[in-house]
C-alpha distance (Angstrom), angle and dihedral (degrees) to the residues before:
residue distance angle dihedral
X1 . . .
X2 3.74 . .
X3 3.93 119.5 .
X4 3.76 93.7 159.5
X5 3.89 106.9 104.7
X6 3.78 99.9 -115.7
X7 4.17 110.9 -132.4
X8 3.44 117.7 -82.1
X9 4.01 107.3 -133.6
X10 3.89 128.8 -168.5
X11 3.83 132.3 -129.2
X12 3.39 128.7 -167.8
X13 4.24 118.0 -127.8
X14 3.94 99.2 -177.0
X15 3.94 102.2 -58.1
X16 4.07 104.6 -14.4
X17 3.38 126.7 69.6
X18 3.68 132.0 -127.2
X19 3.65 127.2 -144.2
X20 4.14 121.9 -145.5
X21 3.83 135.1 151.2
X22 3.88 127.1 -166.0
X23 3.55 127.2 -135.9
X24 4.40 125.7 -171.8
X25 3.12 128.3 -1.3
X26 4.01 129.4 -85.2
X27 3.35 164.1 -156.0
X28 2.69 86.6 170.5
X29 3.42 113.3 63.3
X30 4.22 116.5 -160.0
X31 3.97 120.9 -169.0
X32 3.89 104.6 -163.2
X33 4.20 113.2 -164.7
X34 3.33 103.3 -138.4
X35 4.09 111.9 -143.4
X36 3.55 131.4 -123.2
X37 4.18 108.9 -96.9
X38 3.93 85.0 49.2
X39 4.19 140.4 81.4
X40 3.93 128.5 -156.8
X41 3.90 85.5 -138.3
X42 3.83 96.4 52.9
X43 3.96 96.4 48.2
X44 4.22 85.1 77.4
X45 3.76 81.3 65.0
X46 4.10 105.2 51.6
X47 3.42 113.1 90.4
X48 3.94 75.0 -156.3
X49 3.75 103.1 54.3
X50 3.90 101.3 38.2
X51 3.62 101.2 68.4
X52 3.73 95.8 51.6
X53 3.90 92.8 46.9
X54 3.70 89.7 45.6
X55 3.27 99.4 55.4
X56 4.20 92.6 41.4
X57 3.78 82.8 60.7
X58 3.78 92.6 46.8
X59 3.94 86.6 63.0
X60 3.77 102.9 33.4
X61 4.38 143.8 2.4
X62 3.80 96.4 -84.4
X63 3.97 117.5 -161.0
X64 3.92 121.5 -159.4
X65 3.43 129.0 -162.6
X66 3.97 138.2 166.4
X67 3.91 107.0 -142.2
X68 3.92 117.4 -132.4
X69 3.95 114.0 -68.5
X70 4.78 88.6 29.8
X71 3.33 127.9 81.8
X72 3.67 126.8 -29.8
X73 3.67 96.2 -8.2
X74 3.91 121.2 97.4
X75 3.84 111.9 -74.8
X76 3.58 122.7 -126.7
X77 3.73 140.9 -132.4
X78 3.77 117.3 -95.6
X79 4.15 80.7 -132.7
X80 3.66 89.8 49.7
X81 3.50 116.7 47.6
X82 4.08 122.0 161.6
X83 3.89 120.8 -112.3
X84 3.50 118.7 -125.0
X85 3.27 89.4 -105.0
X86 3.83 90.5 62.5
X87 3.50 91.9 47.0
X88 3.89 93.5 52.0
X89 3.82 85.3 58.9
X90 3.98 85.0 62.2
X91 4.32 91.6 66.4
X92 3.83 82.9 43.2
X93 3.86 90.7 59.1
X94 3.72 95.7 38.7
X95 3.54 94.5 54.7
X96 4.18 94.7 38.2
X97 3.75 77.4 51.8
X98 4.24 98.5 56.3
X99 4.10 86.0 35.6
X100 3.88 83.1 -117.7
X101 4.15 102.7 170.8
X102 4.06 94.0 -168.7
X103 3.88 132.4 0.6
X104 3.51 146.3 -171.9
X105 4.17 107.8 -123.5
X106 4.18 119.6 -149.3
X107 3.38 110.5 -168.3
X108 3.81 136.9 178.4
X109 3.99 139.5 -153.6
X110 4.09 108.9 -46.1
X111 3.68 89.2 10.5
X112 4.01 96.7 61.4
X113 4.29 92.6 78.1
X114 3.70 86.1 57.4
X115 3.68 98.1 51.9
X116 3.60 91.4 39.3
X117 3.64 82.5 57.5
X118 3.23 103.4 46.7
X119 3.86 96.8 49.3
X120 3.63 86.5 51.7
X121 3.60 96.6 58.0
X122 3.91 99.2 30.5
X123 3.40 100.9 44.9
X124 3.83 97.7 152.7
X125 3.69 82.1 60.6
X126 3.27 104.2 40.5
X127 4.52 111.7 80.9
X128 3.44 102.0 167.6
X129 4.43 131.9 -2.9
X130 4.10 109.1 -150.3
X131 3.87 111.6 -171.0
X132 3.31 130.5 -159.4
X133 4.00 127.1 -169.6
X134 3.79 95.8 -28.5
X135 3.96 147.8 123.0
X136 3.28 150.0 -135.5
X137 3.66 88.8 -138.1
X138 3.24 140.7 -16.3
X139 3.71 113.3 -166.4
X140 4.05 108.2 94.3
X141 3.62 116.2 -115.8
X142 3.77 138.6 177.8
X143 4.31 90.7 -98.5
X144 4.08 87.7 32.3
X145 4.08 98.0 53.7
X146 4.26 84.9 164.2
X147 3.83 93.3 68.9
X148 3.88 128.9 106.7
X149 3.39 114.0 -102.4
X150 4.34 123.7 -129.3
X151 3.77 94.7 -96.1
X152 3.62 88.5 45.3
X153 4.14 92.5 51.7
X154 3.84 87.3 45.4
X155 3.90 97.4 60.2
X156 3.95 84.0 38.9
X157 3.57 87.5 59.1
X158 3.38 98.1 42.0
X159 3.69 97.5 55.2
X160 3.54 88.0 52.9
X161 4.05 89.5 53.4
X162 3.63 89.4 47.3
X163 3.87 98.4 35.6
X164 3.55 103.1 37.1
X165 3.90 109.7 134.3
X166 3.77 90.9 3.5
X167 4.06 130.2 117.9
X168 3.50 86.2 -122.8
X169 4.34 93.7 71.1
X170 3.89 83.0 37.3
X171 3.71 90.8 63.9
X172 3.67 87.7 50.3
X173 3.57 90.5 51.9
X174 3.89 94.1 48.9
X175 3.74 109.1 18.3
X176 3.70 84.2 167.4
X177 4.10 94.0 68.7
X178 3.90 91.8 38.5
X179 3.92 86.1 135.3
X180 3.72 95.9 43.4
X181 3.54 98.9 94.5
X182 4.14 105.5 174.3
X183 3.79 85.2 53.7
X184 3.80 95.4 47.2
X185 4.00 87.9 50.9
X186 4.01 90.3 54.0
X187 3.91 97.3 42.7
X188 4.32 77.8 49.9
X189 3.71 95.9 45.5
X190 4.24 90.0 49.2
X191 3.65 86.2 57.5
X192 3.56 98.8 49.7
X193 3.79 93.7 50.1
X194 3.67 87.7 41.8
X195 4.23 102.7 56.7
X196 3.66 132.6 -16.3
X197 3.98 119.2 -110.3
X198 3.47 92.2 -109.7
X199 3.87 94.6 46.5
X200 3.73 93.8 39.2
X201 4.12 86.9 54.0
X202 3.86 91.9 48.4
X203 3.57 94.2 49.2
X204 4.10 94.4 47.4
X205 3.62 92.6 33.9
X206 4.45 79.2 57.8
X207 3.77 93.4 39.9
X208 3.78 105.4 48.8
X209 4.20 95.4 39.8
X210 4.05 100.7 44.2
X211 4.01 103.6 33.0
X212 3.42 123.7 98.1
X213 3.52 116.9 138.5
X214 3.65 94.2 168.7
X215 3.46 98.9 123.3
X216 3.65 92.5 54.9
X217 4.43 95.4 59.9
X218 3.69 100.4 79.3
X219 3.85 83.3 62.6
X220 3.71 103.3 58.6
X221 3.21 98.8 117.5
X222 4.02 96.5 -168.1
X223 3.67 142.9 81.1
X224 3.87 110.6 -69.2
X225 3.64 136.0 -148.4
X226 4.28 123.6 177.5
X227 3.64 118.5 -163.7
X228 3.67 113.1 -171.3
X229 3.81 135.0 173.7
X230 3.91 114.5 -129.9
X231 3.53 100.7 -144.9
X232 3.84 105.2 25.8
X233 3.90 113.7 142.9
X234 3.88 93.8 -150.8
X235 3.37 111.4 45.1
X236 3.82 108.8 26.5
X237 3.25 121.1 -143.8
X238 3.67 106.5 -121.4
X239 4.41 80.0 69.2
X240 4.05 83.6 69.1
X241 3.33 88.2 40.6
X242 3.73 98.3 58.5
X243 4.03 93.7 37.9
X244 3.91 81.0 60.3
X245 3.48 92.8 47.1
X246 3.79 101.7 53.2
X247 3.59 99.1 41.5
X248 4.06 113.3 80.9
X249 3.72 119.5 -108.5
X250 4.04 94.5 -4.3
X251 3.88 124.9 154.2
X252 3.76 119.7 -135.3
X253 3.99 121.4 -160.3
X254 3.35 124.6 -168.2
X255 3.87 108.3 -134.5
X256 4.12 109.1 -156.0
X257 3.55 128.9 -120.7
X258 4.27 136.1 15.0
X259 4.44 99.8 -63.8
X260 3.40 113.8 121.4
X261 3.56 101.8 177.8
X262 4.04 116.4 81.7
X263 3.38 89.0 -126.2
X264 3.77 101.0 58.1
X265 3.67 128.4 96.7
X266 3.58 103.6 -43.4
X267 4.14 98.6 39.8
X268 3.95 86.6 126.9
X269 4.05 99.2 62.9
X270 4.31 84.7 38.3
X271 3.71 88.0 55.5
X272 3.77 87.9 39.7
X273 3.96 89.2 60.5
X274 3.25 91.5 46.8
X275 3.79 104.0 59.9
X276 3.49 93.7 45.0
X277 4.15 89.7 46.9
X278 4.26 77.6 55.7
X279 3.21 104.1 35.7
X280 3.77 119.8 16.1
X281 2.89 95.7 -119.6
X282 4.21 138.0 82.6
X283 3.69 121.2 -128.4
X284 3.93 112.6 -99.3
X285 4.49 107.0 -109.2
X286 3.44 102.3 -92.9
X287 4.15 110.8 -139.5
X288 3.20 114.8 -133.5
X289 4.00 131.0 -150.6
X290 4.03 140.6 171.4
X291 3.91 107.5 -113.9
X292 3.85 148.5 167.6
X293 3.80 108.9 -119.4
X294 3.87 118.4 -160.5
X295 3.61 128.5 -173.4
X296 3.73 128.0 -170.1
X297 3.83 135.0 -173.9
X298 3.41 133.1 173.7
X299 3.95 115.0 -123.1
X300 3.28 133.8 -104.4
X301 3.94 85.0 -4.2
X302 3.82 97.3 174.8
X303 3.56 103.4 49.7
X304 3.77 88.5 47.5
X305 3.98 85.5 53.7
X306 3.16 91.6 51.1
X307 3.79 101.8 51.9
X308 4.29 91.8 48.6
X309 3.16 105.7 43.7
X310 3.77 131.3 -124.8
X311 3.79 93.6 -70.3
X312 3.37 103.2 45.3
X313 3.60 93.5 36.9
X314 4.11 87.2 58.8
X315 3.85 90.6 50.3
X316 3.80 83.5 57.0
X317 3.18 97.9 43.4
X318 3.84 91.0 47.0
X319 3.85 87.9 57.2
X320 3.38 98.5 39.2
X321 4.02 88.0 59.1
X322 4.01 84.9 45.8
X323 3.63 96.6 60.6
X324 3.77 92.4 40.2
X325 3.87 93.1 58.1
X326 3.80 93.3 46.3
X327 3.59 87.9 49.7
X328 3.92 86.5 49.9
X329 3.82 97.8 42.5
X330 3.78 79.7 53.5
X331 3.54 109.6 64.7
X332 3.71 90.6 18.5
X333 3.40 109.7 -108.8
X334 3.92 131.7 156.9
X335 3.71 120.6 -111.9
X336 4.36 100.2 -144.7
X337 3.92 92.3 171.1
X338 3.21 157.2 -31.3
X339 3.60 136.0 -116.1
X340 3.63 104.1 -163.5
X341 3.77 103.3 -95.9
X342 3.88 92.6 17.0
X343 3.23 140.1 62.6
X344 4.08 138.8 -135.1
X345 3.60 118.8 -152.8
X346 3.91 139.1 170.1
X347 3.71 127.0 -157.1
X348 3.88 131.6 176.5
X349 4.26 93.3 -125.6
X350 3.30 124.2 47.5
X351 3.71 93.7 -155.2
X352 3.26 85.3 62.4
X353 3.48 94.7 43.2
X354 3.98 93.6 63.2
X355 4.07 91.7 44.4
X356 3.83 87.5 59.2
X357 3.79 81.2 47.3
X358 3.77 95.1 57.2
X359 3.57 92.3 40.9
X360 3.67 90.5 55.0
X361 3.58 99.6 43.8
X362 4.01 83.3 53.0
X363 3.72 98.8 44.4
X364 4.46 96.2 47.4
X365 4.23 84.3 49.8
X366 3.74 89.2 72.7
X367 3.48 88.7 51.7
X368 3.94 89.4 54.4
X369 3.67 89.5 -112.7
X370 3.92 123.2 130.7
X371 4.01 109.4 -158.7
X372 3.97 125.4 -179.1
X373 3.44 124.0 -142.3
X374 3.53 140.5 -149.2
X375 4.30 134.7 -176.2
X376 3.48 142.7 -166.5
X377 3.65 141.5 -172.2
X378 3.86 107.8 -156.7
X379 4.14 140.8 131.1
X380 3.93 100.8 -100.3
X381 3.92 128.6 -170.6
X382 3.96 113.1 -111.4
X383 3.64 114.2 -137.6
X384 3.63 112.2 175.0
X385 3.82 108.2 -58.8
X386 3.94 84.6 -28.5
X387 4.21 128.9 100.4
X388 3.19 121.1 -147.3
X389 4.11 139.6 162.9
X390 3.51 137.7 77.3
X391 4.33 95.5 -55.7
X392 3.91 82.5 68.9
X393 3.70 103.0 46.0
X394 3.96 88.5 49.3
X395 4.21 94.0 55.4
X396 3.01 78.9 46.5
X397 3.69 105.0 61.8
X398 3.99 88.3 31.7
X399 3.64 88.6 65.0
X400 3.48 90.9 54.3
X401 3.64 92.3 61.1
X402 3.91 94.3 51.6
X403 3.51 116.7 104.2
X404 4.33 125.1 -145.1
X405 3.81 106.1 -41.4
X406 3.51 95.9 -2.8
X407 3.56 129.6 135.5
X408 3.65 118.3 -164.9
X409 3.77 122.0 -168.9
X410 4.03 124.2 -163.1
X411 3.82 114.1 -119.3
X412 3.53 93.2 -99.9
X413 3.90 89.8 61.8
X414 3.46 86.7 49.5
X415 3.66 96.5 57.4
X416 3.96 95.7 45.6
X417 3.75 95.0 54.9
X418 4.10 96.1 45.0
X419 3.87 98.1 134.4
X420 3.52 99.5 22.1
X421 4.08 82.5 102.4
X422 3.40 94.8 -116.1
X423 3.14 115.7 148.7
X424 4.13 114.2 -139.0
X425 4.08 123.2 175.9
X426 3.99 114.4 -150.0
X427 3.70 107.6 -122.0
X428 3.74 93.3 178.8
X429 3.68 149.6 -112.9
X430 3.36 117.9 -34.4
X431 4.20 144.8 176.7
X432 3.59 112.2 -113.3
X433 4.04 109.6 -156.7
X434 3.50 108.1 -105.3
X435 3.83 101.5 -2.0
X436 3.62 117.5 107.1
X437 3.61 118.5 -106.9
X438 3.29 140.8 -12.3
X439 3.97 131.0 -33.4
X440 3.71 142.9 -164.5
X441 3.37 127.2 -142.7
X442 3.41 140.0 -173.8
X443 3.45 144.2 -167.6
X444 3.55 142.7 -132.3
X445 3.44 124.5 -104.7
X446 4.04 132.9 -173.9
C-alpha cells in the first residue's frame, strides 16, 4: 500500500502547466481526470481518497492529473476558459510525459465529455474508457428530453457560487455522510484550495450549457464501462443511461443510493468494477479484523553491521530472531513479517501486545542489542497469513519515532489498555509520514 504522497511533476501544454503524479506500476496503464473541487496533491491527505487510490495502484500504473483551471495546474480567467478540446490536449501531455503508449481512462462527472473525447479521437491511445457519474450532455434539448433545463443550470450554478468550499455543496456531494461533519469540512476545504466560487461557477456554468459530445459516442471504438448512481440529484441517472446506450457494446451499472462522488459510500463496489474493467478479473473479499500491530527494529543496524562483520553479524542476527520468537510464542503473538533486522507482529490484546514489548526489549539487551518499538490498535485487512491496511503502516511509522528501548504506543493503544496498570508517559503530538494528521504517542514506562 502506498501512503507516501507520490511527487507531483509538471508538464507544459503550450503556456500553462499541468500538474500529475504516478503511483504503481502497470500494464496496465490508468489515466484518472481529476474533477474540479479536487487536487492531486491534497488526495495524500484524505483519509477518504487514499485508500481507493492506493489500492488502484496496487492493481495497475495509475496517472493523475488536474486539468487547466483545478488543482495544481495554472488557473484560468473566468473570460478565458479552455475548450474541451484544449483540455483533451492536457491527457495527451500527461501521458507523452510518463511515455505511456496506450491507457485505460476513469473519469468522473464534468470530466467524462473530455475522456469521451479523447478516446474518440485517440483511439490508438485510448485501451479501455471507465465512467463514473457523467453525461454526454446535460443541457435539455428537443432530441435529449432528459437534460436540465436553463433555469435549472442557473440555480445549479448558483449554488456552486454561493456554496463553493462550504459543507453545504459537500452534503450534496455525499448525501450519504450528511452527519459526518470532519469529513464534510475536508471534502469543503479540497474545493476551496482547488477553484474559487466564482471560477468554479464560470467553469460549470461553461461545462454543463455548451457540451454535448453526443455525436461523438457511437465512435468509441473501445471497451466501455458506465457507473451511475441511482438516486443522485445532479446527474440523473437516465444521463448514464443514455451514454451507455449510444456507445457500442458498453456496460451500464447501476450504483445504489444519492453519492455522487467516487469516494462516497459505495467506493468499494466502484473500485470493484474497475479492476475487473482492467484486469478481468475482481479483487478477492478482503477479511477484515481489529488487531495490535507491533514493529521492532534493531538500532543503528548498519553501523553495527558494519563493525562485526557479515558472520558474526548473522550469528547475531540469528539470535536476535531466536529470542524474539520465544518472546512471541510466549505471549502468543503472530509473527506477519520480517524486515530483515525487525520484526512485524500482530496480537489480539494490546496489553498484551506492549508486555511482549517489554519482555523483548529486556530479553535482545543481553544480547547487546538496543531495539525500538512501536504499536497500534487498528482494523487491518487479512490476506492470507499477511496484514495489511492503514493500522500497519501507522506502527509502523510510530516505531520509527521510538528511540533505544523505547516503546511508543499511538493514543488509541493508550486508551484500550487504561487500567491494565501500565504505566505510559505522553511524549506528544507528532506527524506521522504519510498519515493524515496529527498523532500522539506515548511511551512506556516501568
Amino acid at each position: 500500500m502506498v501512503l507516501r504522497a507520490p511527487e507531483t511533476r509538471y508538464t507544459s501544454v503550450g503556456d500553462a502547466d499541468v500538474a500529475y503524479l504516478v503511483v504503481g506500476e502497470g500494464p496496465p496503464d490508468l489515466l484518472f481526470f481529476n474533477g474540479l473541487g479536487s487536487s492531486i496533491d491534497l488526495m495524500w491527505t484524505s483519509p477518504e481518497a487514499t485508500p481507493f487510490f492506493t489500492r488502484l495502484g496496487s492493481v495497475c500504473r495509475l496517472i493523475m492529473f488536474d486539468r487547466r483551471g483545478s488543482g495544481a495546474s495554472d488557473s484560468v480567467g473566468r473570460n478565458s476558459l479552455p475548450t474541451w478540446e484544449d483540455l483533451s490536449e492536457d491527457a495527451g501531455a500527461v501521458l507523452d510525459a510518463v511515455e505511456s503508449q496506450a491507457a485505460a481512462i476513469l473519469a468522473i462527472s464534468e470530466t467524462g465529455p473530455m475522456a469521451i473525447l479523447f478516446a474518440a479521437m485517440h483511439p490508438e491511445r485510448v485501451s479501455g474508457l471507465a465512467l463514473v457519474n457523467t453525461y454526454a450532455r446535460y443541457l435539455v434539448g428537443d432530441d435529449y428530453p432528459i437534460g436540465a433545463s436553463h433555469e435549472v443550470i442557473d440555480s445549479v450554478v448558483a449554488v456552486i457560487r454561493n456554496g463553493w468550499g462550504t459543507r453545504e455543496l459537500a452534503r450534496l456531494a455525499e448525501p450519504s455522510h450528511a452527519h459526518d461533519v470532519e469529513r464534510l469540512d475536508r471534502l469543503a476545504r479540497v474545493q476551496r484550495l482547488s477553484a474559487t466560487p466564482r471560477n468554479a461557477a464560470a467553469q460549470y456554468d461553461y461545462m454543463l450549457r455548451n457540451i454535448d459530445v453526443r455525436q461523438v459516442l457511437p465512435l468509441i471504438q473501445v471497451p466501455t464501462l458506465v457507473l451511475h448512481t441511482r438516486d443522485g440529484r445532479l446527474i440523473p441517472f437516465e444521463m448514464g443511461r443514455y451514454v451507455a446506450d449510444h456507445v457500442n457494446g458498453a456496460k451500464l451499472v447501476e450504483i445504489p443510493g444519492a453519492d455522487y462522488s467516487w469516494a462516497g459510500e459505495h467506493a468499494a463496489m466502484i473500485f470493484d468494477e474497475v479492476t475487473e474493467f482492467l484486469t478481468g478479473e475482481r479483487p478477492i473479499e478482503v477479511e477484515r479484523i481489529l488487531a495490535t500491530i507491533l514493529f521492532t527494529d534493531i538500532v543503528d543496524s548498519t553501523v553495527r553491521a558494519s563493525s562485526l562483520g557479515d558472520r558474526s553479524w548473522r550469528s547475531l542476527l540469528d539470535s536476535h530472531d531466536r529470542t524474539i520468537r520465544d518472546q512471541l510464542k510466549r505471549f502468543r503473538g503472530k509473527e506477519i513479517n520480517t524486515t530483515g533486522d525487525g520484526f512485524v507482529m500482530s496480537f489480539d490484546g494490546p496489553a498484551r501486545a506492549i508486555r511482549c514489548a517489554q519482555a523483548i526489549v529486556e530479553a535482545t539487551r543481553s544480547l547487546g542489542i538496543e531495539v525500538r518499538v512501536g504499536l497500534h490498535t487498528g482494523e487491518c485487512e487479512v490476506r492470507g497469513d499477511d496484514l495489511g491496511g492503514l493500522a500497519v503502516h501507522i506502527a509502523a511509522r510510530v516505531s520509527g519515532l521510538a528511540g533505544p528501548a523505547e516503546i511508543l504506543v499511538s493514543s488509541t493503544v493508550k486508551d484500550l489498555v487504561m487500567g491494565s496498570g501500565i504505566e505510559l508517559t505522553d511524549r506528544g503530538e507528532h506527524e506521522l509520514k504519510g498519515v493524515p494528521g496529527p498523532w500522539r504517542l506515548f511511551a512506556v514506562t516501568g
